[in-house]
mmCIF file of the C-alpha atoms, coordinates in Angstrom:
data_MODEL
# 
_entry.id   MODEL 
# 
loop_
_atom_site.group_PDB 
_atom_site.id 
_atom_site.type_symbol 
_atom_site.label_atom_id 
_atom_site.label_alt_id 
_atom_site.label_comp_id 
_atom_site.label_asym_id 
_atom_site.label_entity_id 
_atom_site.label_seq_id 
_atom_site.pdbx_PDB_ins_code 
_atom_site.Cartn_x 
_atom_site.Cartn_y 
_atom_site.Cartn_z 
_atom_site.occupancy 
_atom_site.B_iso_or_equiv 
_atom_site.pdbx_formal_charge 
_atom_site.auth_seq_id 
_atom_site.auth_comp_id 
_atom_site.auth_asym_id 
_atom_site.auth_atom_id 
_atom_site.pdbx_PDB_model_num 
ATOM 1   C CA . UNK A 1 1   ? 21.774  1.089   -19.885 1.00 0.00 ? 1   UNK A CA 1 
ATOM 2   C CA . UNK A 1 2   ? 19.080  3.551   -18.532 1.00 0.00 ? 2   UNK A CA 1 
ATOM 3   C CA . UNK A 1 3   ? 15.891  2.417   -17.871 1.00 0.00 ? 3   UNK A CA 1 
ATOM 4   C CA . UNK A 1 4   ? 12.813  3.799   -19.355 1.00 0.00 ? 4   UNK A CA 1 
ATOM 5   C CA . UNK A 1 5   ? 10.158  4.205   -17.668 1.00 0.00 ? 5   UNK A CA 1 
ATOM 6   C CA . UNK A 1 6   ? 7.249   5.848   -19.843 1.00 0.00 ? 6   UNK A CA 1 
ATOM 7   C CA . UNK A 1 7   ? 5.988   8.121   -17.466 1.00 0.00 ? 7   UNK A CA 1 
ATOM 8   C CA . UNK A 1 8   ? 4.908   5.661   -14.643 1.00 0.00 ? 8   UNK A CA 1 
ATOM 9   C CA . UNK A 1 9   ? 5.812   6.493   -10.778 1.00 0.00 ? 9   UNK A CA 1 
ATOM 10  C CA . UNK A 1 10  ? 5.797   4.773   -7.800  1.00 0.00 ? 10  UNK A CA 1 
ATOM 11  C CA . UNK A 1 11  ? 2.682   5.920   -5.385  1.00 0.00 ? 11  UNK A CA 1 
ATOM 12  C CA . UNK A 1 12  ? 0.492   4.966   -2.832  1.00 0.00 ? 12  UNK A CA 1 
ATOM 13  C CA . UNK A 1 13  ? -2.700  5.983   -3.104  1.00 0.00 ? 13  UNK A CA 1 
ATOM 14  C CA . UNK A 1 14  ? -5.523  6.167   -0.001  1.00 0.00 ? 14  UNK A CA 1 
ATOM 15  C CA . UNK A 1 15  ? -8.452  4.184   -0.655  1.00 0.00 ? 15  UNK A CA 1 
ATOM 16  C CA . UNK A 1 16  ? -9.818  4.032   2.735   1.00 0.00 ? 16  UNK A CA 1 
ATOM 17  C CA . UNK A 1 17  ? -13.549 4.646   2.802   1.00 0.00 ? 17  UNK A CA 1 
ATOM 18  C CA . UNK A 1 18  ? -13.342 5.857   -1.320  1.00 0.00 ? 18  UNK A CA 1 
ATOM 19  C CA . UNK A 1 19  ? -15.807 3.886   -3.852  1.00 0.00 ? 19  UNK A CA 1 
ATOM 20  C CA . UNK A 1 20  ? -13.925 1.716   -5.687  1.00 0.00 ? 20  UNK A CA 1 
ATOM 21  C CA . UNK A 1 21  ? -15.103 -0.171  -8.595  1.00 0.00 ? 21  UNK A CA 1 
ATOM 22  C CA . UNK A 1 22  ? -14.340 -4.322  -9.531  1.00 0.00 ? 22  UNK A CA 1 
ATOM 23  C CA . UNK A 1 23  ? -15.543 -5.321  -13.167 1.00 0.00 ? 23  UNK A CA 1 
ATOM 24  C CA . UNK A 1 24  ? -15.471 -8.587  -13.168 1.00 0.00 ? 24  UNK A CA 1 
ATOM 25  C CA . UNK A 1 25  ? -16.625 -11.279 -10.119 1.00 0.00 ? 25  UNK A CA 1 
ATOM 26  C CA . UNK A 1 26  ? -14.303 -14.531 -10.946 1.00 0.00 ? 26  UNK A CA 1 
ATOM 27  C CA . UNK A 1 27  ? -11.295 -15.688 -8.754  1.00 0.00 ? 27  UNK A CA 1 
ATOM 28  C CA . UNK A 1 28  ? -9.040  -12.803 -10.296 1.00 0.00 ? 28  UNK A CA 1 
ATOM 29  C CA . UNK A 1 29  ? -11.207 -9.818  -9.135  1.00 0.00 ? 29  UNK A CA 1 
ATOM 30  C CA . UNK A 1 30  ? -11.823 -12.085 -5.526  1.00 0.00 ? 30  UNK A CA 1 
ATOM 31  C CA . UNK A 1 31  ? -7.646  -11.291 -5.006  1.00 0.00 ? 31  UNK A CA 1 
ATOM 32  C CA . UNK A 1 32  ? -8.667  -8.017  -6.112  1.00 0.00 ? 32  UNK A CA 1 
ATOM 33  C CA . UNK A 1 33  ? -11.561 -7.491  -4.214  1.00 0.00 ? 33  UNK A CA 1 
ATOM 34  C CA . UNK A 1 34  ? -9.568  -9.012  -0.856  1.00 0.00 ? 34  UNK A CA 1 
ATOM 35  C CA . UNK A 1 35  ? -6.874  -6.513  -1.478  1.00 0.00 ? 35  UNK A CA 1 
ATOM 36  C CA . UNK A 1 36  ? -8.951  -3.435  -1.650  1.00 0.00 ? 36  UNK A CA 1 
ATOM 37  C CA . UNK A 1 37  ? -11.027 -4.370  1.353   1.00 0.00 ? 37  UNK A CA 1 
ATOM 38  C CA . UNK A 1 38  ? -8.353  -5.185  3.457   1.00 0.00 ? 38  UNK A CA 1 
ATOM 39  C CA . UNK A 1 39  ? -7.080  -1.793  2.381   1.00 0.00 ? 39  UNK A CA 1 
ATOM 40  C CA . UNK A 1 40  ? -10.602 -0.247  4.184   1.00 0.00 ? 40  UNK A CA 1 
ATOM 41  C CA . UNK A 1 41  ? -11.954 0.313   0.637   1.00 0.00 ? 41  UNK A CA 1 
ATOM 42  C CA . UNK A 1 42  ? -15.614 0.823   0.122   1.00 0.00 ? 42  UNK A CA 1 
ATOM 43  C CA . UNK A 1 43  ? -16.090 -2.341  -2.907  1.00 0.00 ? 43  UNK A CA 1 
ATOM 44  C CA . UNK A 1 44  ? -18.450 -1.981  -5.583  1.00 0.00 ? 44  UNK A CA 1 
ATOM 45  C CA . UNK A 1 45  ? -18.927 -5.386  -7.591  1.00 0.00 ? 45  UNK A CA 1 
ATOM 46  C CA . UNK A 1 46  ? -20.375 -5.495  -11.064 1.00 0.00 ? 46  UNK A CA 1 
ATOM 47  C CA . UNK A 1 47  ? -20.783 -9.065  -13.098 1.00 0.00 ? 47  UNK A CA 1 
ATOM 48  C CA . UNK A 1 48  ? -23.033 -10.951 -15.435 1.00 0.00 ? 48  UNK A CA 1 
ATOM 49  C CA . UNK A 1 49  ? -22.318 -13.627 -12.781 1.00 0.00 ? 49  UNK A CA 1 
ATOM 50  C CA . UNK A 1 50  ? -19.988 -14.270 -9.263  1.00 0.00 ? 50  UNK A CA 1 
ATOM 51  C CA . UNK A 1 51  ? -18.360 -16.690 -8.221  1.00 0.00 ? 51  UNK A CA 1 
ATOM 52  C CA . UNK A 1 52  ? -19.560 -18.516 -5.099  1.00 0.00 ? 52  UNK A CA 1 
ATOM 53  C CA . UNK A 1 53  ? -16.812 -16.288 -2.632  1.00 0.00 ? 53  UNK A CA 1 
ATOM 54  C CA . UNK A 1 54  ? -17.955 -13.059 -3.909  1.00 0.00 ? 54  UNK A CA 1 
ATOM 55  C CA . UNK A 1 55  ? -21.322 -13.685 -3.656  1.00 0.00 ? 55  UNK A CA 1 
ATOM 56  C CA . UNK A 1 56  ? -20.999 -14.844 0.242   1.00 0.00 ? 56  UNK A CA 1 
ATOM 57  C CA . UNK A 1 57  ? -18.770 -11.384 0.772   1.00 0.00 ? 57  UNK A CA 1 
ATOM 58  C CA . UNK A 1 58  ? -21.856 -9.629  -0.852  1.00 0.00 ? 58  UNK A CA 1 
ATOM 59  C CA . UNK A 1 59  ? -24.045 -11.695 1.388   1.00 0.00 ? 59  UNK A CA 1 
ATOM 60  C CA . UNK A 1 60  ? -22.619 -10.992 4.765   1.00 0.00 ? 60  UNK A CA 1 
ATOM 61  C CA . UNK A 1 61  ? -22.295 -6.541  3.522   1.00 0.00 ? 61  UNK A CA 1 
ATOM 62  C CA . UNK A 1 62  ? -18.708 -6.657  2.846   1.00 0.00 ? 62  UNK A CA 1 
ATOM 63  C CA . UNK A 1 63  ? -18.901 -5.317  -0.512  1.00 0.00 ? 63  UNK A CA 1 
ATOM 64  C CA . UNK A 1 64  ? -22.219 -4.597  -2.882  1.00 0.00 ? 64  UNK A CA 1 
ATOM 65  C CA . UNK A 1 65  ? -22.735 -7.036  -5.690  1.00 0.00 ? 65  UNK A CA 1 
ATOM 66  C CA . UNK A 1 66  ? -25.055 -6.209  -8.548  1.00 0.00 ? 66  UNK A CA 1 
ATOM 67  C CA . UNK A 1 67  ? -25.327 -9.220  -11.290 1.00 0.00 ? 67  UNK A CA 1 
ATOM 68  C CA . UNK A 1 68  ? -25.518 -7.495  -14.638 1.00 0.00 ? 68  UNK A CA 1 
ATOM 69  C CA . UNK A 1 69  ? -23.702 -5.339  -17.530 1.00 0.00 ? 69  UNK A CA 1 
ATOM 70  C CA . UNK A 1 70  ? -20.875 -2.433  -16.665 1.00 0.00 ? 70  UNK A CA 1 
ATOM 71  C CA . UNK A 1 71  ? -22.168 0.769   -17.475 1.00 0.00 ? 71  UNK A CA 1 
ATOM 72  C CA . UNK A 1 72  ? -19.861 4.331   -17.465 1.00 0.00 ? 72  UNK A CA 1 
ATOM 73  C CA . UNK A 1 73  ? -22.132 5.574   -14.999 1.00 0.00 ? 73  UNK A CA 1 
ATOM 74  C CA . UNK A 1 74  ? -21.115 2.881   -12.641 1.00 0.00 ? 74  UNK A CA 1 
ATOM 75  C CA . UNK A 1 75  ? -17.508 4.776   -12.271 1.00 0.00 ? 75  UNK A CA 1 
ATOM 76  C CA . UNK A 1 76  ? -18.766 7.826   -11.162 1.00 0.00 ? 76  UNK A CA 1 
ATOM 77  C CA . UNK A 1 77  ? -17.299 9.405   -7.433  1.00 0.00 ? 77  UNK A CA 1 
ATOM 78  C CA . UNK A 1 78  ? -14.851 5.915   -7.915  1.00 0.00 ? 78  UNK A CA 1 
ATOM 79  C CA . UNK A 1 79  ? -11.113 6.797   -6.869  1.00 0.00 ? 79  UNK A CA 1 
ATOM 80  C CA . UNK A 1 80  ? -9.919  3.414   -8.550  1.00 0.00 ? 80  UNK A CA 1 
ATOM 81  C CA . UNK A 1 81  ? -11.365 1.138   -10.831 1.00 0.00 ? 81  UNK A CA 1 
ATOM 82  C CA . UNK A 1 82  ? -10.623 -2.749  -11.268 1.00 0.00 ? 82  UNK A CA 1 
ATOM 83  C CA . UNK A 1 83  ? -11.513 -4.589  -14.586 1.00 0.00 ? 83  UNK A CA 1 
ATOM 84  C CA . UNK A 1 84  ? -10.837 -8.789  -14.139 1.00 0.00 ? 84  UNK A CA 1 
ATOM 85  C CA . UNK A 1 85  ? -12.838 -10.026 -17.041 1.00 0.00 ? 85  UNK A CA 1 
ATOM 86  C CA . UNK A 1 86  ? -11.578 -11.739 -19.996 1.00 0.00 ? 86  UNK A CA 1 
ATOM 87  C CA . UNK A 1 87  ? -14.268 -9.810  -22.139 1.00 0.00 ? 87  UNK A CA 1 
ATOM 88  C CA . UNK A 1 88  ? -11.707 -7.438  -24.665 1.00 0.00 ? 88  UNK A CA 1 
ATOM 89  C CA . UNK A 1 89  ? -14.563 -5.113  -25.387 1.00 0.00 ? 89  UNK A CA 1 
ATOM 90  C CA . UNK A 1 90  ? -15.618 -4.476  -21.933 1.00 0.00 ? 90  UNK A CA 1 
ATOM 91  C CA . UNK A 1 91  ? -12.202 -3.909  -21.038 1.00 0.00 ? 91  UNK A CA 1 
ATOM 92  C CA . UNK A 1 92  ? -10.933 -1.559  -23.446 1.00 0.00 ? 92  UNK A CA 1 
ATOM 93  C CA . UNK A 1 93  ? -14.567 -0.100  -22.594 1.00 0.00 ? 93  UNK A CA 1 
ATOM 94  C CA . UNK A 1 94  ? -14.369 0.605   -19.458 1.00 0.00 ? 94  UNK A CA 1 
ATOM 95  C CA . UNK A 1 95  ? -10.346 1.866   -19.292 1.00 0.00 ? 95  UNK A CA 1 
ATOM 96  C CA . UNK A 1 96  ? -11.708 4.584   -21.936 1.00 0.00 ? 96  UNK A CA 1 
ATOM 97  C CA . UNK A 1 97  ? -14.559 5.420   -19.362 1.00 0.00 ? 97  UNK A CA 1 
ATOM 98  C CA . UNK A 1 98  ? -12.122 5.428   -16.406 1.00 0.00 ? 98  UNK A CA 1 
ATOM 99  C CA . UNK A 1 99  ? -9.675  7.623   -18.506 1.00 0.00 ? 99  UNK A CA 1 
ATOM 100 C CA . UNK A 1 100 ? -12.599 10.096  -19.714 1.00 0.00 ? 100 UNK A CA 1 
ATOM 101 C CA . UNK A 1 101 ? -13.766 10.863  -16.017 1.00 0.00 ? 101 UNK A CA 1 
ATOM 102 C CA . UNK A 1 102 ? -10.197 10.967  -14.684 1.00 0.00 ? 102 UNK A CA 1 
ATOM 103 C CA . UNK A 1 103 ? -10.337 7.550   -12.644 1.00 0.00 ? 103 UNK A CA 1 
ATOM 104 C CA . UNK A 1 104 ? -7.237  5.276   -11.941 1.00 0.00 ? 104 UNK A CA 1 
ATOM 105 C CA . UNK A 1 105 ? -7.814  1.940   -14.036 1.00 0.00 ? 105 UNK A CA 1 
ATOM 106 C CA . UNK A 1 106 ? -6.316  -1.585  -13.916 1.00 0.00 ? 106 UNK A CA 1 
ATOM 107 C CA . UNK A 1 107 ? -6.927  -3.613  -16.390 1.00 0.00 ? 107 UNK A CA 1 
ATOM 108 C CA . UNK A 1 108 ? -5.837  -7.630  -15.462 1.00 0.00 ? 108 UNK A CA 1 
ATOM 109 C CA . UNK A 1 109 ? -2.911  -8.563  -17.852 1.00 0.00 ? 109 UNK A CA 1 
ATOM 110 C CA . UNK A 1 110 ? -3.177  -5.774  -20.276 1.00 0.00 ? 110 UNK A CA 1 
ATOM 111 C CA . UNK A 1 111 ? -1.213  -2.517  -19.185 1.00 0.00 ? 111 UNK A CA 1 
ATOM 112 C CA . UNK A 1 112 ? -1.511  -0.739  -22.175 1.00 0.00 ? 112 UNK A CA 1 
ATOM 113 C CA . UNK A 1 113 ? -5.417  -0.268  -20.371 1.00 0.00 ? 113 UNK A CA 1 
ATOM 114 C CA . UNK A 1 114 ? -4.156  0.887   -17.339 1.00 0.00 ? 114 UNK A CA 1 
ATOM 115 C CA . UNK A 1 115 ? -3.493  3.712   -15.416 1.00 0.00 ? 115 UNK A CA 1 
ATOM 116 C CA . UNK A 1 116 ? -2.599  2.183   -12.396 1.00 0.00 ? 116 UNK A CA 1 
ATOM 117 C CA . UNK A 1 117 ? -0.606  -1.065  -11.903 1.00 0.00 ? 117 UNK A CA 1 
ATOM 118 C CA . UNK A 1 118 ? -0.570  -3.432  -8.968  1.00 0.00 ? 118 UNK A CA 1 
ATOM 119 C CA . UNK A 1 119 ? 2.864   -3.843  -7.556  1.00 0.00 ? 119 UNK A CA 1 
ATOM 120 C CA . UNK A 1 120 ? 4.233   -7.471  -5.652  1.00 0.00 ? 120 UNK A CA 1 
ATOM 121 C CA . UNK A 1 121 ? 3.399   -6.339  -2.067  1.00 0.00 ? 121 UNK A CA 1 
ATOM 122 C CA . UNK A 1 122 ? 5.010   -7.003  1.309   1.00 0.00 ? 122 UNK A CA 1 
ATOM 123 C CA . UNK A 1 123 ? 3.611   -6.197  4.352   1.00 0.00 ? 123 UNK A CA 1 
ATOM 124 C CA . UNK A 1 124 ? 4.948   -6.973  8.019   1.00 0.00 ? 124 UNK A CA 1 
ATOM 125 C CA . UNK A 1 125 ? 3.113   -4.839  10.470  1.00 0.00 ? 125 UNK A CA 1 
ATOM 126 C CA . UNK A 1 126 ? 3.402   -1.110  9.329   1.00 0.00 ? 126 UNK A CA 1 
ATOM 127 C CA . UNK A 1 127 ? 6.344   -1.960  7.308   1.00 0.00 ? 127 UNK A CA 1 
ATOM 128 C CA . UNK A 1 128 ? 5.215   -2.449  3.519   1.00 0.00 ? 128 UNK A CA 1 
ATOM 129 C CA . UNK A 1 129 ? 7.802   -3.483  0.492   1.00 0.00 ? 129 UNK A CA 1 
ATOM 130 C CA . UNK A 1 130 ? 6.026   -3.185  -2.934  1.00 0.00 ? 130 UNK A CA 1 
ATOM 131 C CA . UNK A 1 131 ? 8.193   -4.186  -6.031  1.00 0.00 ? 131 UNK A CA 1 
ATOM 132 C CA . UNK A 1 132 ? 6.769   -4.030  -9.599  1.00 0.00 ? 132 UNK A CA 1 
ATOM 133 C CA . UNK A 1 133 ? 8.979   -4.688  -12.627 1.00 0.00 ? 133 UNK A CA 1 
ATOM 134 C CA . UNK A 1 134 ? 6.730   -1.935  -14.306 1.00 0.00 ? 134 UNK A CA 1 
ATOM 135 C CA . UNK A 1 135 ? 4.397   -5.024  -16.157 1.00 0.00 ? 135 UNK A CA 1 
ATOM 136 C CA . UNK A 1 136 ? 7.280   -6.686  -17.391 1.00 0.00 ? 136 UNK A CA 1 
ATOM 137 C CA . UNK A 1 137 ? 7.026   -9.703  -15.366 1.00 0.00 ? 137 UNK A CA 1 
ATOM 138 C CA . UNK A 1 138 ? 4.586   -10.121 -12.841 1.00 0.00 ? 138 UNK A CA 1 
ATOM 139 C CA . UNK A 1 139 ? 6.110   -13.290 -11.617 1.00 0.00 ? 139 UNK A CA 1 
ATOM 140 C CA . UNK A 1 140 ? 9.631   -12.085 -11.504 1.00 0.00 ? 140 UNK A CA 1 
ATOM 141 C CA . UNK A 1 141 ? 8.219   -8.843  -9.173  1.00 0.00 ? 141 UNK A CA 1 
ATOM 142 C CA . UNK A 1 142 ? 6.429   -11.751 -6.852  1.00 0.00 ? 142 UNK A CA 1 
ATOM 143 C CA . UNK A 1 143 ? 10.218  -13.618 -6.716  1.00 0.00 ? 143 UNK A CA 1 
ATOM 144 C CA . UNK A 1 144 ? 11.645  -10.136 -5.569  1.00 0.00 ? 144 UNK A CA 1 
ATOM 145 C CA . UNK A 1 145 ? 9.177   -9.771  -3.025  1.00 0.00 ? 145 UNK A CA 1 
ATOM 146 C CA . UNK A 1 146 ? 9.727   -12.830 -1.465  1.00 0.00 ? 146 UNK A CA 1 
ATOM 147 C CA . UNK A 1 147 ? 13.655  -12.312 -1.518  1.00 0.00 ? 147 UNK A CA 1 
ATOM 148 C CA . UNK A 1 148 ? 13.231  -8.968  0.055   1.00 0.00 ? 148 UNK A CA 1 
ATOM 149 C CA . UNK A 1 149 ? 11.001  -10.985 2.699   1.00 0.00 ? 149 UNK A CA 1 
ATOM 150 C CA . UNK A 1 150 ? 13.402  -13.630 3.740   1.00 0.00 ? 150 UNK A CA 1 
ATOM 151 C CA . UNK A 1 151 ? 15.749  -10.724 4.012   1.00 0.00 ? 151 UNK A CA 1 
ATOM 152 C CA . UNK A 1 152 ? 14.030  -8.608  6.512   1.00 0.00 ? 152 UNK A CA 1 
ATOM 153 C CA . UNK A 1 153 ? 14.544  -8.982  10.125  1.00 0.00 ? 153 UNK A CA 1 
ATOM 154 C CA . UNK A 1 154 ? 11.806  -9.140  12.917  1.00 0.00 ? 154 UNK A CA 1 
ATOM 155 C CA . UNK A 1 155 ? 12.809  -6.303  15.147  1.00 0.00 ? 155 UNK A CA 1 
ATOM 156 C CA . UNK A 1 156 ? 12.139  -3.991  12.197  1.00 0.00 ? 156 UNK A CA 1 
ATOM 157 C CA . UNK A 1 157 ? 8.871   -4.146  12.912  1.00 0.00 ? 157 UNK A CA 1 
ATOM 158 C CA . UNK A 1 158 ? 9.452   -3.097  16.698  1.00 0.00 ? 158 UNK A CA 1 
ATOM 159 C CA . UNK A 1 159 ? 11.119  -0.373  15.328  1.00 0.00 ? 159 UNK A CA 1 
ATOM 160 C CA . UNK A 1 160 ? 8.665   0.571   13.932  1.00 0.00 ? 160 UNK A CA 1 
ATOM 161 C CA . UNK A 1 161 ? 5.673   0.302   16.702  1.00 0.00 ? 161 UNK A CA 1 
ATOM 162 C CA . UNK A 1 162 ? 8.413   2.094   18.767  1.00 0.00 ? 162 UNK A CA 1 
ATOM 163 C CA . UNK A 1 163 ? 9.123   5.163   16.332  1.00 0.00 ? 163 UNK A CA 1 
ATOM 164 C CA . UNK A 1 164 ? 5.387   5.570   16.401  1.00 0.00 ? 164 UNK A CA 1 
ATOM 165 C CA . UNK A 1 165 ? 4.795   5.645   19.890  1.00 0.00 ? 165 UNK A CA 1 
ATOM 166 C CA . UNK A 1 166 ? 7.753   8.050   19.958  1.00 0.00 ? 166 UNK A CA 1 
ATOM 167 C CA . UNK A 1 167 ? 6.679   10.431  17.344  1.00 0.00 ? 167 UNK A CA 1 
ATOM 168 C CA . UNK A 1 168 ? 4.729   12.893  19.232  1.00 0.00 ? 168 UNK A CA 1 
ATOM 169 C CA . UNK A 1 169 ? 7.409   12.862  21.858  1.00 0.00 ? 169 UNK A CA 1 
ATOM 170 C CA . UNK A 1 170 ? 9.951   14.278  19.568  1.00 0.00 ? 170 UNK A CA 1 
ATOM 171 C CA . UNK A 1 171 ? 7.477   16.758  17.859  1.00 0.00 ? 171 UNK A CA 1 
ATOM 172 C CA . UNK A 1 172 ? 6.555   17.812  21.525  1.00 0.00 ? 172 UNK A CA 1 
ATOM 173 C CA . UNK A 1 173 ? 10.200  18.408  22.243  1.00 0.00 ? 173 UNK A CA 1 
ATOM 174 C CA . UNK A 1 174 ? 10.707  21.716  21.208  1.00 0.00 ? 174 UNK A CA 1 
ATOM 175 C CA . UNK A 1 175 ? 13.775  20.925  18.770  1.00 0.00 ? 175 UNK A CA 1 
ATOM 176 C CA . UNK A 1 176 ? 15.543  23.186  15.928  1.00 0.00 ? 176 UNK A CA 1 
ATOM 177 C CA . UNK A 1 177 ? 14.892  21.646  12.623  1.00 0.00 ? 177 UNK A CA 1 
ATOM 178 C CA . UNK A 1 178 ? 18.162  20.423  12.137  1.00 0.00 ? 178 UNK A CA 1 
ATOM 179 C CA . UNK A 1 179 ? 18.174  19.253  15.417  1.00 0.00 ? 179 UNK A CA 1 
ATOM 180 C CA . UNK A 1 180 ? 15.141  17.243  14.667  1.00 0.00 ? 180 UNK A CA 1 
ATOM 181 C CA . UNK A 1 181 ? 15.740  15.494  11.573  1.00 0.00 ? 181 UNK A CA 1 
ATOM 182 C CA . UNK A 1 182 ? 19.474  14.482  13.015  1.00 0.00 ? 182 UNK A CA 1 
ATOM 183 C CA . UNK A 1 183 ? 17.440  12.664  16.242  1.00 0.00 ? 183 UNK A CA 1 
ATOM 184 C CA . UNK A 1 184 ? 15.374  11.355  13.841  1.00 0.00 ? 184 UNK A CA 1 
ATOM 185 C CA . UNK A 1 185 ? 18.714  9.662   11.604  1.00 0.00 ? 185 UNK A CA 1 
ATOM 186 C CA . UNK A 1 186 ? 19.982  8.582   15.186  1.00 0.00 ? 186 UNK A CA 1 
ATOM 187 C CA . UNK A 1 187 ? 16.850  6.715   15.951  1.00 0.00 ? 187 UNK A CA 1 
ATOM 188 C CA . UNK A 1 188 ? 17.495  4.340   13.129  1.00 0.00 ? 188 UNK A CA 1 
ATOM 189 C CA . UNK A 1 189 ? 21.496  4.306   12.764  1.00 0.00 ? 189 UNK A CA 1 
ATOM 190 C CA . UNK A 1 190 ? 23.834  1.473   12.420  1.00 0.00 ? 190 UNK A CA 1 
ATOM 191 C CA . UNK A 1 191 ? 23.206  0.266   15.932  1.00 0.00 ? 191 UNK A CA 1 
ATOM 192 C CA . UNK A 1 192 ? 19.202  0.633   16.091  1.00 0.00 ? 192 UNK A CA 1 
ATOM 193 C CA . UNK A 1 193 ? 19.199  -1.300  12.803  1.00 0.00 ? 193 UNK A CA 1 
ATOM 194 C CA . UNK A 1 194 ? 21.664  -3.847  14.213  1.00 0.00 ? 194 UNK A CA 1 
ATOM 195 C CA . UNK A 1 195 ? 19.664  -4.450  17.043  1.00 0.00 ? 195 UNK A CA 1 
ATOM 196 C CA . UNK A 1 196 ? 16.552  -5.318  14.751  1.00 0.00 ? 196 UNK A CA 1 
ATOM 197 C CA . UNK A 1 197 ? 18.044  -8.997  14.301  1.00 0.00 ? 197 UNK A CA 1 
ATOM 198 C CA . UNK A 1 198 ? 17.470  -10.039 17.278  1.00 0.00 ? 198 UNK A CA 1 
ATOM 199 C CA . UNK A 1 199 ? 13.977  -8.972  17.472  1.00 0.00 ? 199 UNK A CA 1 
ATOM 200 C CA . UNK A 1 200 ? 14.557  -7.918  20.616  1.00 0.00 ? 200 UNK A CA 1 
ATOM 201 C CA . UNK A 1 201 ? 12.178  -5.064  22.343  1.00 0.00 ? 201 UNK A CA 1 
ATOM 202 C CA . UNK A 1 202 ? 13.908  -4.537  25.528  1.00 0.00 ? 202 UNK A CA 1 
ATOM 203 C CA . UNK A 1 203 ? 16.790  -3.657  23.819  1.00 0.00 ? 203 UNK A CA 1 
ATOM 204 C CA . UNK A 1 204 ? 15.663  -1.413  21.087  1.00 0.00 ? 204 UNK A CA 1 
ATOM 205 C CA . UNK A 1 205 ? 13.120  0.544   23.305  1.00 0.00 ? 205 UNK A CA 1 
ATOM 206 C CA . UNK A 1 206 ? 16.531  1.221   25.777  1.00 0.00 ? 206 UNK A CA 1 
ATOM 207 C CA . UNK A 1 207 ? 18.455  2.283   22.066  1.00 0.00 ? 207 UNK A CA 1 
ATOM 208 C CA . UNK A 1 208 ? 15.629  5.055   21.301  1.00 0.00 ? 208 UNK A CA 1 
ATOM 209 C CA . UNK A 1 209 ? 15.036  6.275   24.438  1.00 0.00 ? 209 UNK A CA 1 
ATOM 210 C CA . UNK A 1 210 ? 18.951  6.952   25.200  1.00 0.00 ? 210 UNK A CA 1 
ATOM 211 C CA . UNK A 1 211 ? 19.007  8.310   21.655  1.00 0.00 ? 211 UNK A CA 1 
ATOM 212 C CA . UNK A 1 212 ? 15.809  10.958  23.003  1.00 0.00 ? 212 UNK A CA 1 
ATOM 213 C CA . UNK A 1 213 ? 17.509  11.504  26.080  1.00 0.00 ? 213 UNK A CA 1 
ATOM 214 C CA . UNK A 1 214 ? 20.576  13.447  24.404  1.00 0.00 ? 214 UNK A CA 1 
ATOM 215 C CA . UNK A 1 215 ? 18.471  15.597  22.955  1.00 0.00 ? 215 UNK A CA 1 
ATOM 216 C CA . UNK A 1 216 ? 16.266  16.575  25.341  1.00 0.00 ? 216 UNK A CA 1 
ATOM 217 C CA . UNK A 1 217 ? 16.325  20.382  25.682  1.00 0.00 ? 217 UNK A CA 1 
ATOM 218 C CA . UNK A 1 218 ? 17.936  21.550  28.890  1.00 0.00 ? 218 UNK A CA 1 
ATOM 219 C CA . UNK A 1 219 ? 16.967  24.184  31.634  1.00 0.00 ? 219 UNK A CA 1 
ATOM 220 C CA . UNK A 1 220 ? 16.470  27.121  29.677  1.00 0.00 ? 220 UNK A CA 1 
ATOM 221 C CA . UNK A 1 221 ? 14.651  25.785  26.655  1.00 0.00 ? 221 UNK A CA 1 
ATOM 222 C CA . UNK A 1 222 ? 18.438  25.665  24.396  1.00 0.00 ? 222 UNK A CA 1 
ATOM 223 C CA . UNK A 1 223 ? 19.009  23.050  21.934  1.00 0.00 ? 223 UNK A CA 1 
ATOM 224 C CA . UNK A 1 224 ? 21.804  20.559  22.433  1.00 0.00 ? 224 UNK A CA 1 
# 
């Protein structure tokens, strides 16, 4: 059977140093609020009250904290906006401001609010697996995750330090396009990825830099 999907895509979105907005100030919006600031996100808080973790974040200028009623103009020059409160009014309220200015909203539990979505994430260095089961199940997406997780191997994030210290290299290189996006497959073919289970750095640096090697241009500036 196909699955329908109703419009929503997969996307990351930059937040770093963007306003975003957290209704609510309970131990919801805190995993909320944790998320977008490890994420470099500028964190505006607004609650009738906090609970004692948000208020000590607000305390030591992590993220601004005002104790008092959402308002529309709160949401303006936001990129994202969270609502955590179990207040139906305010919610529905403030998706329909978030929608009229052209803001992403999540809405806690209630997708039919929402414009944006919070998948299961992953992250293991600069490798990141998010899985989302499109609001279906929450906890099923958070199983996934941790399935993918036992699955992945530690070199893979040597790879990935590697391919990054590498990537200016190749684009310095002088290759053809095609030429480019083969090394590029090579650098992470059956052997590379092999070589990721044994975590091993030694051993994957010597795999990418013979991989580089070959297609180094020779005397006369000729691709190989």
């Amino acid at each position: 059977m196909r699955a329908e999907f109703h419009g929503w895509m997969p996307l990351w979105v930059k937040i770093g140093g963007c306003k975003c907005v957290v209704v609510g100030a309970g131990s919801v919006a805190l995993r909320k609020i944790n998320l977008l600031v490890d994420r470099g996100a500028s964190v505006h808080v607004i609650a009738k009250e906090a609970c004692q973790e948000v208020e000590q974040m607000a305390a030591e200028g992590i993220i601004s904290l005002e104790l008092r009623e959402v308002d529309a103009k709160d949401l303006q020059g936001a990129r994202l906006v969270v609502v955590a409160t179990d207040i139906a009014d305010v919610n529905s309220s403030v998706s329909r401001w978030a929608e009229q200015q052209g803001i992403l909203c999540n809405v806690v539990d209630q997708k039919e609010l929402c414009s944006a979505v919070f998948p299961a994430i992953l992250k293991r260095g600069r490798l990141e697996v998010a899985v989302s089961t499109g609001g279906a199940s929450p906890a099923m997406a958070a199983r996934l995750r941790d399935y993918i997780g036992d699955c992945l191997f530690p070199g893979y994030e040597i790879l990935l330090d590697l391919l990054t210290q590498v990537r200016l290299e190749i684009k310095k290189m002088g290759l053809s396009e095609q030429n480019r996006l083969e090394l590029l497959r090579n650098l992470v073919d059956a052997q590379v990825m092999d070589a990721c289970k044994s975590g091993n750095e030694a051993q994957l640096r010597r795999l990418i830099e013979m991989r580089i090697k070959q297609y180094s241009l020779p005397e006369g500036g000729k691709s190989p």
